[in-house]
N, CA, C and O atoms as a Tinker XYZ file with bonds, in Angstrom:
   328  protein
     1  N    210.470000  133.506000   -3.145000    73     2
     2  CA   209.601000  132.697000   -3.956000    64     1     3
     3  C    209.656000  133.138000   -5.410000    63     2     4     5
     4  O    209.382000  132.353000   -6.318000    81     3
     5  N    210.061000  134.575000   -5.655000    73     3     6
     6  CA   209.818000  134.728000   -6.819000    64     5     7
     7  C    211.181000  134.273000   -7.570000    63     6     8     9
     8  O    211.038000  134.241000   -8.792000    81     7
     9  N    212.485000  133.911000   -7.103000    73     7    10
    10  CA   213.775000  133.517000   -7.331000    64     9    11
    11  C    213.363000  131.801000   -8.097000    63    10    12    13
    12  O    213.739000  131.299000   -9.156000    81    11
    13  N    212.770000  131.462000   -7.387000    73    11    14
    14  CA   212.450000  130.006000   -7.550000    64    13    15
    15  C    211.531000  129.939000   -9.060000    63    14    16    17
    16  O    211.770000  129.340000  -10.108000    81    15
    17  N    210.205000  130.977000   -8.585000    73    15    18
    18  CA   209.140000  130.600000  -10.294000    64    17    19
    19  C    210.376000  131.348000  -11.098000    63    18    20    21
    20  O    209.979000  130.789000  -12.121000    81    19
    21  N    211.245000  131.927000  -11.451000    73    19    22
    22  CA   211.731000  132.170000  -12.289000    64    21    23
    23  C    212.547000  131.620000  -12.675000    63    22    24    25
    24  O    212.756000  131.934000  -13.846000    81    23
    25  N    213.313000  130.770000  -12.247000    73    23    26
    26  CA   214.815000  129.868000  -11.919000    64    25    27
    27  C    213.941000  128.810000  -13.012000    63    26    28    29
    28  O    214.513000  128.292000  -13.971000    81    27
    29  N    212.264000  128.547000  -12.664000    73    27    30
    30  CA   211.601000  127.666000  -12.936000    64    29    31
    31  C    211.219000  127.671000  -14.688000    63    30    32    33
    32  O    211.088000  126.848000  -15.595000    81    31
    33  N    211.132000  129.351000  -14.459000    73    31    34
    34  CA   210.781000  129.679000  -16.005000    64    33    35
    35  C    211.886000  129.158000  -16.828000    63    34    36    37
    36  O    211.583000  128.733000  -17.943000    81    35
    37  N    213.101000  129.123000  -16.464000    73    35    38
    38  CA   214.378000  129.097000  -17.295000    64    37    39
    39  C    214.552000  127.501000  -17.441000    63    38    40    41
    40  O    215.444000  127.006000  -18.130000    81    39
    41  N    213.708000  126.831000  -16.798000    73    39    42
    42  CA   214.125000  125.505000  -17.177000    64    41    43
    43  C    214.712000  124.574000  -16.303000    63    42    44    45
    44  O    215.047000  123.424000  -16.589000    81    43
    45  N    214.835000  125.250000  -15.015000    73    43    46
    46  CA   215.932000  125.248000  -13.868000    64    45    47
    47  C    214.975000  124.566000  -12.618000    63    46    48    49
    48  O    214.001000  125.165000  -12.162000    81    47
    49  N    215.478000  123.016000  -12.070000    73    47    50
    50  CA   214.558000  122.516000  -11.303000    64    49    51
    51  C    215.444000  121.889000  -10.417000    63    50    52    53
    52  O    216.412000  121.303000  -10.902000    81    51
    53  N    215.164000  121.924000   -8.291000    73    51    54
    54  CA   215.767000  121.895000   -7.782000    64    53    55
    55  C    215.737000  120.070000   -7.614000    63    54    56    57
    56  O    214.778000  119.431000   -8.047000    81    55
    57  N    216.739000  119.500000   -7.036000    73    55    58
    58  CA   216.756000  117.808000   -7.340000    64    57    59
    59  C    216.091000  117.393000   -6.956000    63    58    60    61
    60  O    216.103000  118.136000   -5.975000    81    59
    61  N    215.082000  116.534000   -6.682000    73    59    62
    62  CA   214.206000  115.619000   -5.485000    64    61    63
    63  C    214.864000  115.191000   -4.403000    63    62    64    65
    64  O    216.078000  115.392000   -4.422000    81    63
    65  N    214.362000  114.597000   -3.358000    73    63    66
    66  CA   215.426000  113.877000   -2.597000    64    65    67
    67  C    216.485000  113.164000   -3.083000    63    66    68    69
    68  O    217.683000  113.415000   -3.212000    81    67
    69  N    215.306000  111.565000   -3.496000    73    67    70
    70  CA   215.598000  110.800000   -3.935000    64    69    71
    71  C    217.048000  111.270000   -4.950000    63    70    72    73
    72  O    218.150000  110.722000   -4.915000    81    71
    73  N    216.778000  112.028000   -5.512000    73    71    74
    74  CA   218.515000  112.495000   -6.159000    64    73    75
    75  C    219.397000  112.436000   -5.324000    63    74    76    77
    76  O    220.253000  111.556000   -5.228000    81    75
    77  N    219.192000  113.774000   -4.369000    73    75    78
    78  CA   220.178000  114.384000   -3.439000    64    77    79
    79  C    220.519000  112.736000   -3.000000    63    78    80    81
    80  O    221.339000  112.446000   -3.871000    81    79
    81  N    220.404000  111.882000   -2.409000    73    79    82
    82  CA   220.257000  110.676000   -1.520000    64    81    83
    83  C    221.219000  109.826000   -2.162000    63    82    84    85
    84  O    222.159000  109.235000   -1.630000    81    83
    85  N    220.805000  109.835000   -3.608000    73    83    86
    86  CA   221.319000  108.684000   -4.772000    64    85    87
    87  C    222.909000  109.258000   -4.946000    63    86    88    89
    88  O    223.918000  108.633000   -4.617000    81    87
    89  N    222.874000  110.332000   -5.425000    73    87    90
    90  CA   224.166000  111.574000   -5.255000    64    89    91
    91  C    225.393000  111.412000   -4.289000    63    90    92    93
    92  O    226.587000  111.165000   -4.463000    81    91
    93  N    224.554000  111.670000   -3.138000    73    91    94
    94  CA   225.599000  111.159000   -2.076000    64    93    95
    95  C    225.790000  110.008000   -1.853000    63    94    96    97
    96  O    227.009000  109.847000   -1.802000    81    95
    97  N    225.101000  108.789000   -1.633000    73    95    98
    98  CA   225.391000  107.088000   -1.857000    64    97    99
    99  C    226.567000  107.505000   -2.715000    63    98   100   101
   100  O    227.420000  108.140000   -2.095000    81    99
   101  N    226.793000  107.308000   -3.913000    73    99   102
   102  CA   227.292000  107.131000   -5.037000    64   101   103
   103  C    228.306000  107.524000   -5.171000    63   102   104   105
   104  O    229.324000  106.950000   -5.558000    81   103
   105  N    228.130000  108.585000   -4.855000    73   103   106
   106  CA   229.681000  109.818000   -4.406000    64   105   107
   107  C    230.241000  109.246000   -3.288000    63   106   108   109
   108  O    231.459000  109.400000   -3.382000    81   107
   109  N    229.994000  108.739000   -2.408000    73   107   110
   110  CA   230.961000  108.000000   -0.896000    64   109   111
   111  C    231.365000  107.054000   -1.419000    63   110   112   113
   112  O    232.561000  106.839000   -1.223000    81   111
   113  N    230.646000  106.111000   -2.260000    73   111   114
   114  CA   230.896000  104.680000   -2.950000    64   113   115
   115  C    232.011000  105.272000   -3.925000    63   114   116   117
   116  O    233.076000  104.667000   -3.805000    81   115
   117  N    232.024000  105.957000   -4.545000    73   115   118
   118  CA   233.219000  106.067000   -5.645000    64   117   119
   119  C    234.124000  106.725000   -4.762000    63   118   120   121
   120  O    235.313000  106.486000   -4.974000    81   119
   121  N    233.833000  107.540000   -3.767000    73   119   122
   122  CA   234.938000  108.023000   -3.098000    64   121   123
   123  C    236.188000  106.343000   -2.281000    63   122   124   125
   124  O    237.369000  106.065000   -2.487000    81   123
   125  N    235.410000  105.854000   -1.641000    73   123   126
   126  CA   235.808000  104.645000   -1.098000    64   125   127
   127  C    237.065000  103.613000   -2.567000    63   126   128   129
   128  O    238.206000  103.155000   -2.617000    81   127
   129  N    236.257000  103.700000   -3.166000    73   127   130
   130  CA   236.643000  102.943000   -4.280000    64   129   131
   131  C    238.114000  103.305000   -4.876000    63   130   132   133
   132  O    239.015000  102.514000   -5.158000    81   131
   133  N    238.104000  104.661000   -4.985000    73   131   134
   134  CA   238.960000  105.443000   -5.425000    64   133   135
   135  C    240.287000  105.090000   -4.327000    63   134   136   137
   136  O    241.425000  104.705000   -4.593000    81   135
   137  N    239.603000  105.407000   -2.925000    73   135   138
   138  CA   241.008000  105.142000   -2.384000    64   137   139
   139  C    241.676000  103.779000   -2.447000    63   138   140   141
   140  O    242.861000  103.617000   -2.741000    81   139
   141  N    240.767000  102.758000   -2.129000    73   139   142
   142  CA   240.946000  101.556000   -2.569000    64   141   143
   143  C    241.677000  101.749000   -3.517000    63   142   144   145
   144  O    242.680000  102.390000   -3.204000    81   143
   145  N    241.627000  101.530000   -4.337000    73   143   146
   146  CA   241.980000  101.506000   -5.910000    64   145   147
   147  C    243.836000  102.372000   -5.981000    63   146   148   149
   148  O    244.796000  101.957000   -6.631000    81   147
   149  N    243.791000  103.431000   -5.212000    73   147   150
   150  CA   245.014000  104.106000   -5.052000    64   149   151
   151  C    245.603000  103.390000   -4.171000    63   150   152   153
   152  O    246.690000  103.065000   -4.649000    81   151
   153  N    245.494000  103.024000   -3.284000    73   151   154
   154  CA   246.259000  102.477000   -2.446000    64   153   155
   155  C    246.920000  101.179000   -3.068000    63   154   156   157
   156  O    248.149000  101.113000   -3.077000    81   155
   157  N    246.174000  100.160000   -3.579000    73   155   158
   158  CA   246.012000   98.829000   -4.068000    64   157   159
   159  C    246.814000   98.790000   -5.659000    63   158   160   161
   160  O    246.984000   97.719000   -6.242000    81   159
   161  N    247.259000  100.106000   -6.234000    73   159   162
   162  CA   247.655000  100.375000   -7.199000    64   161   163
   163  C    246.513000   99.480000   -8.774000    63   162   164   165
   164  O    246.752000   98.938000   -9.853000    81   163
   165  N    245.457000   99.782000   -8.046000    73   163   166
   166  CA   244.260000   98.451000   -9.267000    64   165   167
   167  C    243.918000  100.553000  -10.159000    63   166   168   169
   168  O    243.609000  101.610000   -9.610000    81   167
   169  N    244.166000  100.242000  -11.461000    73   167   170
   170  CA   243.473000  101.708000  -12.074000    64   169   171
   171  C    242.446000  101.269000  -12.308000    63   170   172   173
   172  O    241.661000  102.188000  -12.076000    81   171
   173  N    241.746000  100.177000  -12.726000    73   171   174
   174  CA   240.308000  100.360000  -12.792000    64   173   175
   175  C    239.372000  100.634000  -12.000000    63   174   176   177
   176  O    238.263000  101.063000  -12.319000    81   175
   177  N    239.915000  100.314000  -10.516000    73   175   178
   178  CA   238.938000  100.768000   -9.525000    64   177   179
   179  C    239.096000  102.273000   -9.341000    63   178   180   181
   180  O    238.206000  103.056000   -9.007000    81   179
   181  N    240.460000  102.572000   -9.630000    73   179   182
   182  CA   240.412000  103.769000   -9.409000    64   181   183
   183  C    239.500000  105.203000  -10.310000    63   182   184   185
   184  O    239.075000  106.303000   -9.959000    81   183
   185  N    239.530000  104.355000  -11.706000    73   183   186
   186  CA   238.718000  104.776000  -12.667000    64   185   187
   187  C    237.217000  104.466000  -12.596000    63   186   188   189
   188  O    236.578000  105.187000  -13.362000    81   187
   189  N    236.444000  103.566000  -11.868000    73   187   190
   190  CA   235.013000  103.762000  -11.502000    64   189   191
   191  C    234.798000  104.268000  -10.709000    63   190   192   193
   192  O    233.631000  104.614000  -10.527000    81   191
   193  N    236.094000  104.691000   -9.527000    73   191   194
   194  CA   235.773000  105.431000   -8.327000    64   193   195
   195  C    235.289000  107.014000   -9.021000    63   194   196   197
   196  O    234.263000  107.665000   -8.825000    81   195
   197  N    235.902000  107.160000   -9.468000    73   195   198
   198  CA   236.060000  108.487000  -10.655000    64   197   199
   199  C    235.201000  108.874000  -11.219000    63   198   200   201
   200  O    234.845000  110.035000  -11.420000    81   199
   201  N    234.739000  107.834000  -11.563000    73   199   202
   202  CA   233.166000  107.584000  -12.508000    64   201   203
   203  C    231.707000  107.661000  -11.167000    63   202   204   205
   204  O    230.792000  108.476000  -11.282000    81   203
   205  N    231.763000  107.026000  -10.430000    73   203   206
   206  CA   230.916000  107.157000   -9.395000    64   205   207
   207  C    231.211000  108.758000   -8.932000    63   206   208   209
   208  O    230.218000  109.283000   -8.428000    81   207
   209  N    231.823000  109.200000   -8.975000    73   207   210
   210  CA   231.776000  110.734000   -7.985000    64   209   211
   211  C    231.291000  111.351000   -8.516000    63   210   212   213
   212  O    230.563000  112.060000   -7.821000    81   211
   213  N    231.207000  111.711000  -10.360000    73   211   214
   214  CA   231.246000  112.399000  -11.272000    64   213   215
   215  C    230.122000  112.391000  -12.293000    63   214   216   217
   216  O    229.659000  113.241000  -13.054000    81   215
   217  N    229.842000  111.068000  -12.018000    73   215   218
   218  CA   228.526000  111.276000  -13.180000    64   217   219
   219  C    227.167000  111.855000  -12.899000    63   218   220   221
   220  O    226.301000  112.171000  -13.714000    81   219
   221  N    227.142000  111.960000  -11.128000    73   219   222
   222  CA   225.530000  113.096000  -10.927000    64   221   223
   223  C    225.548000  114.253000  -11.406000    63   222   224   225
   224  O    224.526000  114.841000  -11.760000    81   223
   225  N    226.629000  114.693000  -11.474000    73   223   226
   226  CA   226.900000  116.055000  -12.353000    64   225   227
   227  C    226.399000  116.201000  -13.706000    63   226   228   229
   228  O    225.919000  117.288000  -14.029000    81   227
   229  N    226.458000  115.070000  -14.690000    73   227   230
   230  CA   225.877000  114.733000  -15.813000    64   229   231
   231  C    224.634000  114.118000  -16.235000    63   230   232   233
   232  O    224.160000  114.140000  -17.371000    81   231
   233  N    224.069000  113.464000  -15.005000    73   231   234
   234  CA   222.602000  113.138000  -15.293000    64   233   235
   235  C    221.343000  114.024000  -14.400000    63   234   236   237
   236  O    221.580000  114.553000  -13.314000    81   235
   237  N    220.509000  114.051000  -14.815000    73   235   238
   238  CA   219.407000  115.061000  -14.504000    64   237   239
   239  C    217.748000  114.303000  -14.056000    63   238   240   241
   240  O    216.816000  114.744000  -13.384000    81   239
   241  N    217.937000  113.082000  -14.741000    73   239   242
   242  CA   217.026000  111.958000  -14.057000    64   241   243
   243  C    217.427000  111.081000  -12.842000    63   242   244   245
   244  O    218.427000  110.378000  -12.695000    81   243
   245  N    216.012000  111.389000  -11.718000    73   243   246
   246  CA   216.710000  110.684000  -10.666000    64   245   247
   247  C    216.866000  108.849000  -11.445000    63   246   248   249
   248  O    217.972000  108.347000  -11.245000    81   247
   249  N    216.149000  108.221000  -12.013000    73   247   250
   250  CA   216.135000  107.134000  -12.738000    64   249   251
   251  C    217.700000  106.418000  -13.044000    63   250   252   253
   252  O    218.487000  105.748000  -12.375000    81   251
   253  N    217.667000  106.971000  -14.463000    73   251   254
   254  CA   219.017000  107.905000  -14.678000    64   253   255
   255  C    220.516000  107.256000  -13.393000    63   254   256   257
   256  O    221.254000  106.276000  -13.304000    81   255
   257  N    220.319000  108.261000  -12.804000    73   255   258
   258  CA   221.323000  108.423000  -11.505000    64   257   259
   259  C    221.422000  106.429000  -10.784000    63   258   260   261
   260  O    222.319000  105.586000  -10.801000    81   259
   261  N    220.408000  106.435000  -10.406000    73   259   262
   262  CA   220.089000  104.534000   -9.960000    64   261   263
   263  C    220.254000  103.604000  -11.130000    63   262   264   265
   264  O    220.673000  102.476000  -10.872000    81   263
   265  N    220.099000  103.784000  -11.852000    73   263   266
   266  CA   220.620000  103.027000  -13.209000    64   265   267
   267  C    221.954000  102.840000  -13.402000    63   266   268   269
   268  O    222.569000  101.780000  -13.288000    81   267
   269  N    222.488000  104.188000  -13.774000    73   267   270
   270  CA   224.431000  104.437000  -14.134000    64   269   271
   271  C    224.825000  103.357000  -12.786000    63   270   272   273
   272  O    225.434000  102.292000  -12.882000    81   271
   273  N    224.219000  104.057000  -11.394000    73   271   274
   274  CA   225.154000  103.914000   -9.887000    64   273   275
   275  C    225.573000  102.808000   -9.823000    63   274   276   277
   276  O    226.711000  102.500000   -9.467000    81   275
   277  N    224.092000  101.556000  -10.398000    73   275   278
   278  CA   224.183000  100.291000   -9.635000    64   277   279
   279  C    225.064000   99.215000  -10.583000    63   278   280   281
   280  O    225.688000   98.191000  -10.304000    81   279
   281  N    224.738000  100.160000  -12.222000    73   279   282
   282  CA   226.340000   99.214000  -12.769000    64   281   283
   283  C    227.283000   99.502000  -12.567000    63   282   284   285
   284  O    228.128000   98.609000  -12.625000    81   283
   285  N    227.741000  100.883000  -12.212000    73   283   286
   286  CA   229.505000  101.382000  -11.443000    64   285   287
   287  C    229.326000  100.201000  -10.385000    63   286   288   289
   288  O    229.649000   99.059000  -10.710000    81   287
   289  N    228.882000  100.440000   -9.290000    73   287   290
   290  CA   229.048000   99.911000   -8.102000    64   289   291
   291  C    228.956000   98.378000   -8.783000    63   290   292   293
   292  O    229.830000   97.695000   -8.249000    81   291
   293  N    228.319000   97.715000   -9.625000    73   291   294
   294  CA   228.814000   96.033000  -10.030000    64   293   295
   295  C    229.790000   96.244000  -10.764000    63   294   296   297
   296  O    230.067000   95.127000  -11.199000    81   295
   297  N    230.724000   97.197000  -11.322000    73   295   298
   298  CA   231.664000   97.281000  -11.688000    64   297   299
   299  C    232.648000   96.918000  -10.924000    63   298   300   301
   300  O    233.388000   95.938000  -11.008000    81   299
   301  N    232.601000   98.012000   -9.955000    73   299   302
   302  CA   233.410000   97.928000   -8.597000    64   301   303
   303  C    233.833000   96.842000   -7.706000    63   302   304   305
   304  O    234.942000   96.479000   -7.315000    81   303
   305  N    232.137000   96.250000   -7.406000    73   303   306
   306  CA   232.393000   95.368000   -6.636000    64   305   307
   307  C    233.183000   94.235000   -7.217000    63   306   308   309
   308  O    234.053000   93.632000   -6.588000    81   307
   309  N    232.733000   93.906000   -8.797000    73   307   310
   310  CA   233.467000   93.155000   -9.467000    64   309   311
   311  C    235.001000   93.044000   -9.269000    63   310   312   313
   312  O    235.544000   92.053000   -8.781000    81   311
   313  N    235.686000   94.224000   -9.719000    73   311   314
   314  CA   237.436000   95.052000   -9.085000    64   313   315
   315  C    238.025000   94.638000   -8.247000    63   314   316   317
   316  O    239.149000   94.147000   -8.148000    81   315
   317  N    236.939000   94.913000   -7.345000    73   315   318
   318  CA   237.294000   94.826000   -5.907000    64   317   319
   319  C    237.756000   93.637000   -5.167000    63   318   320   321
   320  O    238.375000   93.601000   -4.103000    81   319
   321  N    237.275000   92.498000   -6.048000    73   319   322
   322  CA   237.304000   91.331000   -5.939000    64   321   323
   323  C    235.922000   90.471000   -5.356000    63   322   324   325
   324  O    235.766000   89.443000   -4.697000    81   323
   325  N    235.406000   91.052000   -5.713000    73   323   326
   326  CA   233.446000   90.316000   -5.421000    64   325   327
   327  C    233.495000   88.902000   -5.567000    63   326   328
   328  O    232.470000   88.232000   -5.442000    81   327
């Protein structure tokens, strides 16, 4: 416990679910995409697949995270041929 209030002092906060949840959605979805996209020789899908795996790493709001996801993924689906 005391690992945690201090981790806490530094600024350092563990994700909510709702992250962890959004994270992985997002990350399978760009994973999928990606292969798609390689296989299909399309680089843009392959480049939002890329983008979906990679950007929870860079955002820190679960908000944030559902915001970026759901225009990759209308990106995608767009690509994909939607």
């Amino acid at each position: 416990m005391e690992t945690l209030s201090a981790l806490q002092s530094l600024g350092l906060e563990l994700p909510s679910p709702a992250y962890i949840v959004g994270a992985i959605l997002f990350g399978t979805i760009g994973m999928a995409a990606y292969w798609h996209g390689k296989r299909s020789q399309q680089r843009n899908l392959r480049w939002l697949g890329w983008g979906l795996m990679l950007y929870p790493y860079a955002v820190s709001q679960t908000w944030v995270l559902y915001a970026v996801g759901v225009a990759l993924c209308a990106g995608v689906w767009w690509e994909w041929g939607g």
